[in-house]
N, C-alpha and C positions, 0 to 999 in steps of 0.2 A: 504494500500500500504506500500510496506517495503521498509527502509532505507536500503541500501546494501552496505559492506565492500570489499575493494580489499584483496588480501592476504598479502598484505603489514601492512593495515590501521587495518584489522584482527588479526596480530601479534603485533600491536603496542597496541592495545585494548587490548589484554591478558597479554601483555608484556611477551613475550616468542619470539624465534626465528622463521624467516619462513619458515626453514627447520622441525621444527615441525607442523608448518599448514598442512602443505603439508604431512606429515604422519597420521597429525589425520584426511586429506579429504583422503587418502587412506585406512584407515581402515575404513572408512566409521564412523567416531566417533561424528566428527561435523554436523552441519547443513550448508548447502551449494548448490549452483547450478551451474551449467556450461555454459554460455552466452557467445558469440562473442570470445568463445576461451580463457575462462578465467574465475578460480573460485570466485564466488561472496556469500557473505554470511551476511545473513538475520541479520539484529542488531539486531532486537525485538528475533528470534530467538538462537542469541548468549547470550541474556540476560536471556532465560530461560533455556539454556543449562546449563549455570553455574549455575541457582539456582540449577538445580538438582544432580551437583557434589556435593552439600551441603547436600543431603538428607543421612541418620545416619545410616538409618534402614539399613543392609546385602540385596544384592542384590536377592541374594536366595529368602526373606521373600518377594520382591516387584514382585518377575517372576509370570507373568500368562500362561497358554499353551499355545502354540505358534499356534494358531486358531482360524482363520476368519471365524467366524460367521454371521448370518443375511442372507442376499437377495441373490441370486444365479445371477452369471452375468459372460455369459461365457468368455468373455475378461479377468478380473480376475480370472478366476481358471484358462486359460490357462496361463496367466503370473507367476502364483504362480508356477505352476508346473515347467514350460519353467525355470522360475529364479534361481533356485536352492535355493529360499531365507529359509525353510526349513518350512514352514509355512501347517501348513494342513486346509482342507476345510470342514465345517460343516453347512451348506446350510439351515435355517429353517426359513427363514421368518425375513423381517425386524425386527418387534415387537420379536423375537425371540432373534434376533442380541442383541437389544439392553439388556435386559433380562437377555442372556449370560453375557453380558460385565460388569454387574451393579454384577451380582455376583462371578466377579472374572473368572468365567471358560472361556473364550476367550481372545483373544491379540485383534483383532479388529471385528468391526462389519461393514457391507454391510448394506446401508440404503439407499432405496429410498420411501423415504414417503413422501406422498404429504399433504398438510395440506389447507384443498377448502374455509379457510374463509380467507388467505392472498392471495388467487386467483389474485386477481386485484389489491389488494392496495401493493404489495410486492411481483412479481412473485417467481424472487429471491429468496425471502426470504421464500417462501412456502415450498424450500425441505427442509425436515431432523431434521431444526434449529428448532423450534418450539416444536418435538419431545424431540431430547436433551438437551433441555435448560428444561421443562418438569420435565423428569427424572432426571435428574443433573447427569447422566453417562458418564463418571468416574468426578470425581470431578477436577480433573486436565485433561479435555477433552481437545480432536483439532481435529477438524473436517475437510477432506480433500478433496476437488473434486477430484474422480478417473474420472468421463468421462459424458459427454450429452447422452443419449441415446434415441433412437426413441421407443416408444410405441404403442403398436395397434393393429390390428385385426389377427389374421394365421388361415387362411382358408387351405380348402385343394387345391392345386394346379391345378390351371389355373382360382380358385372361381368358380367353377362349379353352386353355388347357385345363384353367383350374387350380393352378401352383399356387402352393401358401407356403412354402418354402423351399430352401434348398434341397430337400431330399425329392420332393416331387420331380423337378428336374433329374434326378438320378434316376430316380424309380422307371421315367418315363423316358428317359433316353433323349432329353429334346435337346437340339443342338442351343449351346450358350457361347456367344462371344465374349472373347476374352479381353483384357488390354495388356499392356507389353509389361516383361516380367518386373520393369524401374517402374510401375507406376505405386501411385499406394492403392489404389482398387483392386489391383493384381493381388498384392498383399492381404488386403482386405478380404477379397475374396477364398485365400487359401488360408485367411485363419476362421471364417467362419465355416468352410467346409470342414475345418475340424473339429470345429463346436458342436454340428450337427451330426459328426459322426460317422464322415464321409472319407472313404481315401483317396489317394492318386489315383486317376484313371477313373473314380465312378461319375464324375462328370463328361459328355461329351461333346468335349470344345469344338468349335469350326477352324476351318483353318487360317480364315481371316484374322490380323489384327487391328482390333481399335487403339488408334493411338490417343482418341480423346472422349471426355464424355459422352458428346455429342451424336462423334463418328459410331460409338457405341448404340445408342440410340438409333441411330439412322439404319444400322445395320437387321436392328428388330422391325422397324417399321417399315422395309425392302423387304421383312422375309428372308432375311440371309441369316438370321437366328432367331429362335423363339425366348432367348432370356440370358439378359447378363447385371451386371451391378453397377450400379452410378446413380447421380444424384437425384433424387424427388423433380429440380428444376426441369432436368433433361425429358423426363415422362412425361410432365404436365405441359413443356414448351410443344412435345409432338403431341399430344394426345393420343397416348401408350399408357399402361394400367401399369401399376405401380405397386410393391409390397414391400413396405421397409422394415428393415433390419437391424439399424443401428446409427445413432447420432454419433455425430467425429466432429471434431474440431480440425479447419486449414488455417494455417497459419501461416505469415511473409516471412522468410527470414531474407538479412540481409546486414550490411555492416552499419555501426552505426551513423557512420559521416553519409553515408544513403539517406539515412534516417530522415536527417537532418535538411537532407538537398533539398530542390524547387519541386524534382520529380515527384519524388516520394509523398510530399506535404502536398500539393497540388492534390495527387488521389486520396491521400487520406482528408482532406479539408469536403474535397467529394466527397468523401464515402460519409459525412455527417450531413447533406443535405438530404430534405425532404425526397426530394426524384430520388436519390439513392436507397431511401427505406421502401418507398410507394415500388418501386423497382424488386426489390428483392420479398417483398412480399405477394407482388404478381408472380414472380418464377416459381414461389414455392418450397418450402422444405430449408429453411435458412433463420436461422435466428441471430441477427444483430448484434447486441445487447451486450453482449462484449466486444464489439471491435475495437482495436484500436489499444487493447490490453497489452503488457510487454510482458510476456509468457517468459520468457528467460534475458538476461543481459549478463553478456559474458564479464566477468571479471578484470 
């Protein structure tokens, strides 16, 4: 939980005037939020905004390209685009995300990975964190809840089979698309086939892959398979019948001077707008309510 400064108490902290707060919240420079009509801003995160006015190296040498990497989630790529934040989309799979990020060629990565031995003892704690602590991506990480999302079945429309779960698909033989094995769906999906009871091979995958939600989706509603796993939005965007299975947390990760940039604040100053919530509650299956949380900050 963070200690939060007024814009007053903000300016007396920097020792500067509060007609410069109030420009550096306008160019979006600082770290800050907008609550009950009034800007408040994070101490823990005014403490590491300043270390990194300290930082020597030329700006130029510390820029990565401005591309969000990792998990496909349509609520995010519609905000990216919607925001004008100037941010491009490169879709390949969590383990992908993080991959990117560890070698420089991404600004942020899309993560929902689930991790099935803090199942119980740390629901919580089971997205993502485990992953990037892990990898130690980037070494000055901060990891952000973008949104809850629902999980689960997309049948083809109206369940013409009758599946209520994963074993029905086994039972019945019907072919299920997959997505590629870096994704966290992929994952997702081979930890609840084991929940259910299922082993290797008693699913029978197609030999297509999805490399996105979407493309997933698309592939049931062509008839190139009868059921695979992806988000609530993806069903309701096709009008495909839908059985969910479990709520996940995605999360941005990305370094903190990211954080910090035009790009980054740009979409996140989006993602608090009215269209941003009216938006993500027409898609469906996404709970807000934490965005913007900092799930981890590396030491």
């Amino acid at each position: 939980m963070y200690d939060y400064l007024t814009t007053h108490e903000v300016a007396d902290y920097l020792r500067i005037k509060e007609r410069r707060v109030y420009e550096l919240v306008r160019q979006r420079a600082i770290p800050c939020t907008r609550a009950t009509g009034k800007w408040l801003f994070p101490r823990a995160l005014i403490d590491r905004w300043i270390a990194e006015q300290l930082e020597m190296a030329p700006a130029s040498a510390r820029e990565t390209p401005p591309v969000v990497a990792g998990s496909h989630d349509p609520l995010l790529d519609w905000a990216v685009k919607e925001s004008g934040c100037g941010l491009a989309l490169l879709p390949g799979g969590s383990l992908d995300g993080l991959k990117r990020l560890n070698e420089g060629a991404a600004r942020l990565a899309g993560l929902h990975l689930f991790h099935a031995d803090l199942a119980d003892s740390d629901p919580d704690g089971a997205f993502n964190l485990p992953n990037v602590k892990e990898t130690g991506a980037p070494a000055d990480a901060v990891l952000i809840e973008w949104a809850q999302r629902t999980q689960g079945l997309v049948l083809p429309a109206g369940n013409p089979d009758g599946v209520a779960g994963l074993s029905d698909l086994a039972d019945r033989r019907l072919p299920v698309a997959r997505r590629q094995a870096e994704s966290g769906s992929g994952l997702l999906l081979d930890y609840l086939a084991g929940q259910a009871g299922l082993a290797p091979g008693d699913l029978a995958f197609v030999a297509e892959t999805a490399r996105s939600e979407m493309d997933l989706g698309l592939a049931i509603l062509e008839g190139r398979a009868r059921a695979g796993v992806a988000v609530e939005a993806v069903a309701r965007s096709l009008q495909l019948a839908f059985v969910p299975l479990m709520v996940e947390r995605f999360d941005l990760l990305m370094a903190r001077r990211d954080y910090f940039g035009p790009a980054v604040q740009t979409l996140m100053t989006f993602a608090r707008t009215s269209a941003f919530a009216e938006r993500a509650q027409r898609l469906g299956g996404y709970d807000i309510s934490g965005l913007g949380t900092v799930r981890y900050n590396a030491p």
